[in-house]
LUMLOZA-742206 format. One line per 4 residues: number of its first residue (from 1); for each residue x, y, z of C-alpha. Coordinates in pm, 1 decimal, padded with zeros to 6 digits. Each point is the difference from the previous one (the first is absolute). Layout:
# residues N
NUM> X:Y:Z | ...
END
This chain:
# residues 448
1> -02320.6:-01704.2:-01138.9 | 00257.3:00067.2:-00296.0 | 00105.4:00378.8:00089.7 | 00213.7:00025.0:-00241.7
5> -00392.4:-00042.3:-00265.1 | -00156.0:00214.8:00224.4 | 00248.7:00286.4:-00046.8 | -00016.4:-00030.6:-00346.4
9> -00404.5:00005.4:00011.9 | 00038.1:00320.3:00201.4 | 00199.1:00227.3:-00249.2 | -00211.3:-00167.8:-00302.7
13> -00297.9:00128.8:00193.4 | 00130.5:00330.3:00056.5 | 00093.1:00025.9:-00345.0 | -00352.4:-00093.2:-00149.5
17> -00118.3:00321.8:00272.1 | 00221.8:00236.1:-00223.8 | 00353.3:-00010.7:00209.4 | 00272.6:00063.4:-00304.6
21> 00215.9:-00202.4:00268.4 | -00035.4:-00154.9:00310.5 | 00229.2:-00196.5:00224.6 | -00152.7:-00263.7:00252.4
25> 00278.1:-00045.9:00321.4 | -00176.7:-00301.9:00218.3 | 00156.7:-00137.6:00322.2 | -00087.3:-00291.4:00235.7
29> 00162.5:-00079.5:00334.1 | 00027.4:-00153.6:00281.7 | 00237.6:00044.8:00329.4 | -00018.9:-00143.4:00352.2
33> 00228.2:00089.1:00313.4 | 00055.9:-00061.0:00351.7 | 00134.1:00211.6:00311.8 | 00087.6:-00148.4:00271.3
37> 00128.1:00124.9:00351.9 | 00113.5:-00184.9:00353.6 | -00050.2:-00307.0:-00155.7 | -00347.7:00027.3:-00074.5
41> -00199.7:00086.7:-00322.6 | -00069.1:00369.3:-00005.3 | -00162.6:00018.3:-00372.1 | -00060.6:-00271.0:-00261.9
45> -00167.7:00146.8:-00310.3 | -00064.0:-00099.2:-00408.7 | -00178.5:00187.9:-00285.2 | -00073.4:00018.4:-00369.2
49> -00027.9:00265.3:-00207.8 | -00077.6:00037.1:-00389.1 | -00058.9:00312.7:-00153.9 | 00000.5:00169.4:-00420.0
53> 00108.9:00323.3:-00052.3 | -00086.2:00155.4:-00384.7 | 00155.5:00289.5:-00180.6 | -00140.9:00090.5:-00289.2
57> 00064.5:00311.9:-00226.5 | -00284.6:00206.0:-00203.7 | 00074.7:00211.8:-00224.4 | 00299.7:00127.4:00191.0
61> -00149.7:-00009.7:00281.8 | 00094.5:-00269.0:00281.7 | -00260.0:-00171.4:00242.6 | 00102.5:-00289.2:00263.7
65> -00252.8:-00239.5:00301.1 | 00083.3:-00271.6:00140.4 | -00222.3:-00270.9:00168.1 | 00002.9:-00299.9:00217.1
69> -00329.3:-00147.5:-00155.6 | 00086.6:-00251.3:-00266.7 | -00397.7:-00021.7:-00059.4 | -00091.0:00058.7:-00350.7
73> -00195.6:00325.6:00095.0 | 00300.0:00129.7:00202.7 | 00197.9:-00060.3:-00272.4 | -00256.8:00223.3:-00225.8
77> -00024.0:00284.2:00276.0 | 00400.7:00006.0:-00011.9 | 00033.5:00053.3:-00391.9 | -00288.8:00225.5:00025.7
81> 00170.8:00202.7:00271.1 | 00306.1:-00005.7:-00169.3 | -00140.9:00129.3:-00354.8 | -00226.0:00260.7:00222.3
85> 00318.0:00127.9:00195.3 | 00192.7:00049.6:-00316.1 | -00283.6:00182.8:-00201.4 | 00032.5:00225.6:00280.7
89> 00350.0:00065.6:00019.6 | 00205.1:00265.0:-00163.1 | 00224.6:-00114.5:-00291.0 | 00346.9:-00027.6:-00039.4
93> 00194.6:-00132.5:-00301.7 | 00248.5:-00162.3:00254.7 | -00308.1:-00224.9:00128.0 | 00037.2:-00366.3:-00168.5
97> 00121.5:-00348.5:00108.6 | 00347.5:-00126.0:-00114.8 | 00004.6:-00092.1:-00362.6 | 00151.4:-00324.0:-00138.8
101> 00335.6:00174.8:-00042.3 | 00031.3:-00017.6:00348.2 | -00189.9:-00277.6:00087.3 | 00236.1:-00265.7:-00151.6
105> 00173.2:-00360.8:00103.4 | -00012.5:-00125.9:00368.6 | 00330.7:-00138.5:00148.0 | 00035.1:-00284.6:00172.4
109> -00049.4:00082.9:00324.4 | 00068.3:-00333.8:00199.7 | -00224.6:-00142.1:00263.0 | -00226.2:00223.6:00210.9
113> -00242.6:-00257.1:00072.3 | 00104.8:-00246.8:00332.2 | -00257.6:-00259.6:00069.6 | 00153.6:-00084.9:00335.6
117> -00123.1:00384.1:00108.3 | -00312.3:-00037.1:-00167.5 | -00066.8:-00293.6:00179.5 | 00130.4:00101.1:00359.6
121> -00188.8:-00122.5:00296.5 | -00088.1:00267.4:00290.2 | 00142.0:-00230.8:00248.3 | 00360.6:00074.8:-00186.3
125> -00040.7:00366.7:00024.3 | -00080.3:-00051.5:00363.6 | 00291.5:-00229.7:00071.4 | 00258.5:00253.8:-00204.5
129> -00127.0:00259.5:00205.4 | 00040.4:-00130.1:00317.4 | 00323.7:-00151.9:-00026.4 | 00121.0:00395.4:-00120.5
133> -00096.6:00087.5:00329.2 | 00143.1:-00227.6:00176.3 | 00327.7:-00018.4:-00121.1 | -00030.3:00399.1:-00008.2
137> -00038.6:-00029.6:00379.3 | 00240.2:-00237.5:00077.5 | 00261.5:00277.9:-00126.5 | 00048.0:00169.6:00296.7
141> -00180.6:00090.6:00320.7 | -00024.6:00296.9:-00064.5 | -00292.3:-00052.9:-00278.4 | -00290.4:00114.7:00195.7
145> -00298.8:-00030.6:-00241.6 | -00072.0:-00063.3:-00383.8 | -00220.9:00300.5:-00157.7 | -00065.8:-00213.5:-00300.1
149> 00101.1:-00330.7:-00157.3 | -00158.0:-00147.8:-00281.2 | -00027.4:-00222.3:-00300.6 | -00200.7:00050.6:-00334.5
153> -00042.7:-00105.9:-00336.5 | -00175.1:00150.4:-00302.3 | -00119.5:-00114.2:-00302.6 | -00111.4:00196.0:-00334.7
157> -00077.0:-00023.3:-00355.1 | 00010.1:00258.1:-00205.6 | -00161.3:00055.6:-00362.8 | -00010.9:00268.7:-00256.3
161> -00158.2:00055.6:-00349.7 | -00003.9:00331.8:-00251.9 | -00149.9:00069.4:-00317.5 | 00324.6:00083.3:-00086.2
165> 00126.3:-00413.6:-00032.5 | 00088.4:-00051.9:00335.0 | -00099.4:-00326.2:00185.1 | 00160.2:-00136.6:00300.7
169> 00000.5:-00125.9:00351.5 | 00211.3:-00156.6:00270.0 | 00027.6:-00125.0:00358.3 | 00247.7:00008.2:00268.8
173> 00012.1:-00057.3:00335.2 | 00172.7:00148.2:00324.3 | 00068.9:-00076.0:00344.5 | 00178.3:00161.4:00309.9
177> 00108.3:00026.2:00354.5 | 00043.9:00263.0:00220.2 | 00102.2:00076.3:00343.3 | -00023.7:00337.0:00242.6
181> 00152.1:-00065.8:00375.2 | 00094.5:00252.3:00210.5 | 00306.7:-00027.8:00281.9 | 00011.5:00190.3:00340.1
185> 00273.1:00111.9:00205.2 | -00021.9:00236.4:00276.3 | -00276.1:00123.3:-00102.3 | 00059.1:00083.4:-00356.4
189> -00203.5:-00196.0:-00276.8 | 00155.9:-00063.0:-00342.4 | -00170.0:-00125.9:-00317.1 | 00097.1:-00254.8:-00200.7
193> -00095.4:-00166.9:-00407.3 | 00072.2:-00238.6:-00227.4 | -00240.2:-00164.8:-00262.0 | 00051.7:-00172.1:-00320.2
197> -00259.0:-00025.4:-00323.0 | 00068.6:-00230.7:-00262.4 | -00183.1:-00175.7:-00296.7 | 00107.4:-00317.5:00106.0
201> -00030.0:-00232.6:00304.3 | 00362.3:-00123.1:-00044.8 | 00164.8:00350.9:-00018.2 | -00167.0:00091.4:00350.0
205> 00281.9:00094.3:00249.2 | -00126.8:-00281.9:00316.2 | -00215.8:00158.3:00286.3 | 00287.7:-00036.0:00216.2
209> 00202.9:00185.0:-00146.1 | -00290.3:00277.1:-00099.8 | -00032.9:00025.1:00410.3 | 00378.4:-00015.2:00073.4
213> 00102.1:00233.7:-00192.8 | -00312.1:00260.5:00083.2 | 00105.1:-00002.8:00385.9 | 00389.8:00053.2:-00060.2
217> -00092.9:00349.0:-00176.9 | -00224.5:00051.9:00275.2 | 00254.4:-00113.6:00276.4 | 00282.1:00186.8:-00152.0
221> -00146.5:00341.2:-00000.5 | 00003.2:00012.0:00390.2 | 00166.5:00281.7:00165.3 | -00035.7:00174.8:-00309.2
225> 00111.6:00368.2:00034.6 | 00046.5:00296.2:-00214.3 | 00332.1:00156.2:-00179.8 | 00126.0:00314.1:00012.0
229> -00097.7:00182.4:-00369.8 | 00288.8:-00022.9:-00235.6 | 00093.1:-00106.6:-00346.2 | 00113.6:-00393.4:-00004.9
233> -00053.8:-00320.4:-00262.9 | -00325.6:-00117.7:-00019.1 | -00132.7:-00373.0:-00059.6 | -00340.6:-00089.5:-00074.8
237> -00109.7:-00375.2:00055.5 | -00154.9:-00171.5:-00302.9 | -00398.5:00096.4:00143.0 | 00139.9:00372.6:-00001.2
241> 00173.7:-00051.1:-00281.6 | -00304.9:-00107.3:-00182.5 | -00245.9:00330.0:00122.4 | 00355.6:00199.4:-00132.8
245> -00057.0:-00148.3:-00350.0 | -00385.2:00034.9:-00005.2 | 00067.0:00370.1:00059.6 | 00197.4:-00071.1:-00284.9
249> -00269.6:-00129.8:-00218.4 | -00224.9:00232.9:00124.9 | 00205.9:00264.4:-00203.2 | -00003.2:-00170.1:-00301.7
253> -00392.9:-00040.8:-00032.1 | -00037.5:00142.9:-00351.7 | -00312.0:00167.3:00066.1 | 00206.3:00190.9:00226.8
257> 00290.8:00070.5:-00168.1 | -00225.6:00095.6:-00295.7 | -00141.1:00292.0:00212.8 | 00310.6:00113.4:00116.9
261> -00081.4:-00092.0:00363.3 | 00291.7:-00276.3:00068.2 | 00398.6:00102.6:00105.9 | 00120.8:-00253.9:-00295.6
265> -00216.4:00192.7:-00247.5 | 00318.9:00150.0:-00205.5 | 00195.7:-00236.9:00106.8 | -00048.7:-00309.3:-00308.0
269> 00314.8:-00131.9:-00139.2 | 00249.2:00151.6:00284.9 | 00189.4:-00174.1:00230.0 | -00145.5:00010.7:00358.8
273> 00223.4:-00217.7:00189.6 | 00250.7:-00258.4:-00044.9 | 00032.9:-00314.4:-00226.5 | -00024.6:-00201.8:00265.5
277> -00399.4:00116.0:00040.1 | -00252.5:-00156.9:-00195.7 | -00395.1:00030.3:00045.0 | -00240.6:-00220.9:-00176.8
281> -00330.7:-00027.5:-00013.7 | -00090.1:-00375.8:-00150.6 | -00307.3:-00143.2:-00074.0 | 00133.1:-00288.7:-00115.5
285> 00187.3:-00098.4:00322.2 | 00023.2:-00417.3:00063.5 | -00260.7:-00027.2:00281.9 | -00030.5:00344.8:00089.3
289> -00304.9:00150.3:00210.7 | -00087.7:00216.4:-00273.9 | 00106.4:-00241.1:-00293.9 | -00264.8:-00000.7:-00308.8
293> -00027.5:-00078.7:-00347.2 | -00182.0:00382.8:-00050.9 | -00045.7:00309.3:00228.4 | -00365.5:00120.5:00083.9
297> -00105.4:00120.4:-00338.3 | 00123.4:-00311.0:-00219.5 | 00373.3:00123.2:-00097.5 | 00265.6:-00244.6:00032.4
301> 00190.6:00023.5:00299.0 | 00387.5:00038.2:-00025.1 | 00317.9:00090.8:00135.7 | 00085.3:00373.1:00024.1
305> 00306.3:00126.3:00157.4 | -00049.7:00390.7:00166.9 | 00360.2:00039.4:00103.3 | 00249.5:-00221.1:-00224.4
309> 00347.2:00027.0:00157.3 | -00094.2:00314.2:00128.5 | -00118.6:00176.8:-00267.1 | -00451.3:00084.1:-00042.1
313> -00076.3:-00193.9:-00233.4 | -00393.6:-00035.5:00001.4 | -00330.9:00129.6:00162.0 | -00265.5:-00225.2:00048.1
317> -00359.4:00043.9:-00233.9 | -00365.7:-00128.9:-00029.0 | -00118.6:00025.0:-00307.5 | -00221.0:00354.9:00081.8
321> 00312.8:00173.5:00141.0 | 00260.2:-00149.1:-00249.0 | -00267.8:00167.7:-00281.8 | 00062.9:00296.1:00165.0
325> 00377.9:00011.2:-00011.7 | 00003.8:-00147.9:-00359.2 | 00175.4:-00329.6:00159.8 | -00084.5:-00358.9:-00012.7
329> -00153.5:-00167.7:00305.6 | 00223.9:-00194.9:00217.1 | -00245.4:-00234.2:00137.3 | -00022.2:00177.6:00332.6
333> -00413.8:00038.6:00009.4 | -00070.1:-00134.3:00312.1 | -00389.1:00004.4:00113.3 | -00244.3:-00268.3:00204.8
337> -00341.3:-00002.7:-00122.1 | -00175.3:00293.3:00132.4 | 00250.6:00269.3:-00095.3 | 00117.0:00118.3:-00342.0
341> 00377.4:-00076.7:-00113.1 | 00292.3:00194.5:00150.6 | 00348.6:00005.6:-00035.3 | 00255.3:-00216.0:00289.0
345> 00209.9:-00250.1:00029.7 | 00009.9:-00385.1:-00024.0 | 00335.3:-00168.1:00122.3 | 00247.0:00286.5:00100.4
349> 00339.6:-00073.9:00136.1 | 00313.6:00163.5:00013.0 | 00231.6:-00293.9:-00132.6 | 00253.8:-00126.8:00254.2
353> 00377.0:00029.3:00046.3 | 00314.9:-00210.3:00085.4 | 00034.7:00098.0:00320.0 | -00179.4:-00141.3:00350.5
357> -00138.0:00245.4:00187.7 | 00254.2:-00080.7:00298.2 | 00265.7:00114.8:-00252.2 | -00206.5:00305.7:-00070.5
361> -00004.5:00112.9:00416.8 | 00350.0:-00076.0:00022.0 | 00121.0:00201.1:-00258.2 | -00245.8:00294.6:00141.8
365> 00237.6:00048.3:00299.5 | -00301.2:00198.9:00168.9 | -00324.0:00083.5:-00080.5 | -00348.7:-00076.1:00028.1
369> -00180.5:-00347.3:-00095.8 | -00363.6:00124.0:-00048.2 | -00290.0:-00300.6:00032.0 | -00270.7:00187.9:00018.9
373> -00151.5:00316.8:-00145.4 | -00315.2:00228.0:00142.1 | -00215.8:00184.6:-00194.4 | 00022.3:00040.5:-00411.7
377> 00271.5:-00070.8:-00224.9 | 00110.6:00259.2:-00231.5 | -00124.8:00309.6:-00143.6 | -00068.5:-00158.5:-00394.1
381> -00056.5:00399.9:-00094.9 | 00274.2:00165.0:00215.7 | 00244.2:-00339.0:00069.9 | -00022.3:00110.8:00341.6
385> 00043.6:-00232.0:00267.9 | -00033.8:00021.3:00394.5 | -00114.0:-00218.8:00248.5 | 00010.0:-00185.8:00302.0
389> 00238.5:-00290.5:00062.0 | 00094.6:-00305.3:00180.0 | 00286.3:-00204.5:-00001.0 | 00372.4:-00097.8:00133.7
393> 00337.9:00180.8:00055.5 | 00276.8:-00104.3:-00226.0 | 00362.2:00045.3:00180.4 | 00286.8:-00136.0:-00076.6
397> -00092.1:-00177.7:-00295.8 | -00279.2:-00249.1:00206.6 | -00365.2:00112.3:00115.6 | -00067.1:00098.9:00312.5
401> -00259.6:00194.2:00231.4 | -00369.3:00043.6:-00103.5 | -00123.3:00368.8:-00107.7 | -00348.3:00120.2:-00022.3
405> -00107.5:00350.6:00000.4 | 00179.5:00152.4:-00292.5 | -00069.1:00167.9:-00331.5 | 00190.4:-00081.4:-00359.9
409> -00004.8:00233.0:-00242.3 | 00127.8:00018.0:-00386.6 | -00125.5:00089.8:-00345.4 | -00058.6:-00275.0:-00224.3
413> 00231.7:00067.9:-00305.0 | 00295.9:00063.3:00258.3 | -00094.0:-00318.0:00191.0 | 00037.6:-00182.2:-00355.3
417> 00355.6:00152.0:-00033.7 | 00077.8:-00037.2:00364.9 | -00079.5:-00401.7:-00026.5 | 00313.0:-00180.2:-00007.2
421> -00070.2:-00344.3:00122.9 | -00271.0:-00281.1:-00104.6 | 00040.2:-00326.1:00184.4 | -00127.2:-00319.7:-00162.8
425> -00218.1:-00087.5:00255.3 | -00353.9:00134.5:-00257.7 | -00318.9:-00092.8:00196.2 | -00361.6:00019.5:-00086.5
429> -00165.1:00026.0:00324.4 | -00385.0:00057.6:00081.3 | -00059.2:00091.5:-00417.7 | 00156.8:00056.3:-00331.5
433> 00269.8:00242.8:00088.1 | 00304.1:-00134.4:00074.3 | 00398.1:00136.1:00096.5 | 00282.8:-00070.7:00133.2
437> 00202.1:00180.5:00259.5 | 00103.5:00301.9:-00092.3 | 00240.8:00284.1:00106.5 | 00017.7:00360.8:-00057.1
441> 00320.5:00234.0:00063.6 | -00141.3:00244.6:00162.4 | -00337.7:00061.6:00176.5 | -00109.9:00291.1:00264.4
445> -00112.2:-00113.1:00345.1 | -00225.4:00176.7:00154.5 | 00040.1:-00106.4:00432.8 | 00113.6:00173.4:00316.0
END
């Protein structure tokens, strides 16, 4: 079936049933995975999934359905759900689809697409999962049981057409390995994780490693213990690091900034930090998770930088909310068939540094290495943040008991001032939100 025709056919047909616009988003997928545990094959799964989601606008007003039945009646009952939906919705002059203005010239976005994914046998996803565990085990003794490990791949098109001029698809493919253990020692159990998801085959860290690396942070968080509350230098490893800069993000959602509900609201054009901190959200990103020639309403994708050398530099728009705010969309629609268009993020990352993280700890003296956060990130309304967290002493310059059972605190604007070291070690682990290690002068502990 060409989707990319059938797209087209859709808003033509919803056009001809009295849509001034309409907007037809259609996806088609397909994804298998494997867990695996004591050697043995725990779950071995694979499905497909297709599905067209239509927007259409009538006289002001805005009506969207989505189906999974590609049958030429389905097809009618979606336009004339759509049409019915919209007749009956109130109108607003903000309602409408991006106009050509916006619409524009695709980058080059590189290679998405790997055949050796698309094509991947079961029996490797097996193999890659079993040899995680494995060499995961073979760690230490102390790795009493796996709670997960597991291999995957996905596969997905994706194809959109407007009234408004806009025609395009694309593919791209994914694949990724994971691994859970858990170590015991006199009677306390620790947790550990480590997973990597990338486009291509060849970028894959090895199963070995994936396992390896999983039971160390499990194995080195034994006789963890909590810290008296005080004041010290706080460093976040790049998985914290990256749920730090989603709080981030979070904050610049235009939508809310626009409603005055987001701590960077008044904050666009001053300096928030030092030059040394940089936060970009890039659609165009060589091989990135969340690389695409367009976001989820047809506007090209594109590099925007939210903190340039410290200073707020950009919030990030759909088309809708960047009416709103009198701004230009930033290509940040994001949306799967079934749901409308809303604003987020495609490849964020706080860009890297000169220095390794080792430097980083030594410099530190004493503080806290933090490599694992409970509960929510921060406050995008107040910048508040508190929670639970896990992770090793710093003394002397080197890292050295486990600690579990205490609380962080900070506000995010004086967290952005207080950060005074990024490593170069940036990671994209487990999605499209990458960091480095980072450090921050000052944090509150919250312990004995």
């Amino acid at each position: 079936m060409d989707y990319q025709k059938l797209a087209k056919r859709i808003v033509q047909r919803a056009e001809k049933k009295g849509a001034r616009q309409a907007e037809a988003f259609l996806e088609v997928g397909r994804q298998s995975n494997v867990r695996v545990r004591d050697g043995q094959i725990e779950d071995l799964t694979q499905s497909t999934s297709k599905g067209v989601g239509l927007r259409v606008v009538v006289k002001d007003r805005l009506g969207f359905a989505f189906t999974s039945d590609f049958e030429p009646a389905g097809l009618e009952r979606l336009v004339d759900q759509a049409v019915k939906l919209a007749e009956a919705a109130a109108p607003s002059k903000l309602n409408g689809l991006p106009g050509q203005k916006d619409l524009g010239r695709y980058a080059d976005t590189g290679d998405l697409f790997d055949p050796a994914v698309a094509n991947l046998p079961g029996d490797w996803k097996v193999k890659a999962a079993l040899e995680a565990e494995k060499a995961g085990r073979e760690v230490d003794p102390r790795i009493a049981t796996f709670n997960a490990v597991g291999a995957g791949d996905f596969v997905s098109e994706v194809y959109v057409a407007s009234s408004e001029g806009m025609s395009g698809g694309y593919s791209g493919t994914y694949v990724y390995l994971y691994a859970m253990p858990v170590a015991s020692e006199a009677g306390q159990l620790q947790k550990g994780y480590w997973l990597d998801y990338k486009r291509f085959l060849a970028d894959l860290e090895a199963p070995e490693s994936i396992g390896r690396e999983a039971s160390r942070r499990a194995v080195r968080m034994l006789g963890a213990k909590r810290v008296k509350t005080q004041q010290v230098p706080v460093l976040f490893d790049p998985l914290v690091a990256a749920s730090f800069i989603s709080g981030i993000a979070d904050a610049a959602d235009g939508n809310s900034v626009y409603q005055k509900a987001s701590v960077l609201a008044a904050h666009q054009g001053k300096r928030l930090a030092g030059a040394h901190v940089t936060l970009v959200d890039d659609g165009l990103l060589p091989r990135g998770l969340s690389t695409a020639p367009f976001d989820g309403e047809g506007v090209p994708t594109r590099r925007t930088p939210i903190l340039e050398k410290g200073v707020l530099r950009n919030f990030l728009y759909d088309a809708y909310t960047a009416r709103k705010a009198k701004a230009r969309p930033t290509g940040n629609a994001t949306r799967g068939y079934s749901s409308l268009p809303g604003i987020g993020t495609s490849n964020l990352y706080l860009e890297p540094g000169t220095k390794s993280p080792e430097e980083l700890i030594r410099e530190t003296g004493r503080g806290f290495y933090v490599t694992s956060l409970l509960g929510h990130g921060a406050d995008p309304v107040s910048g508040e943040l508190s929670a639970g967290a896990n992770g090793l002493w710093i003394e002397d310059g080197e890292l050295t008991h486990a600690v579990q059972e205490v609380t962080v605190a900070g506000n995010l604007l004086t967290m952005l001032q207080d950060l005074d070291g990024v490593a170069s070690d940036l990671q994209f682990r487990g999605g499209s939100t990458g960091a480095p290690t980072v450090r921050f002068r000052q944090l509150t502990l919250s312990g004995e």
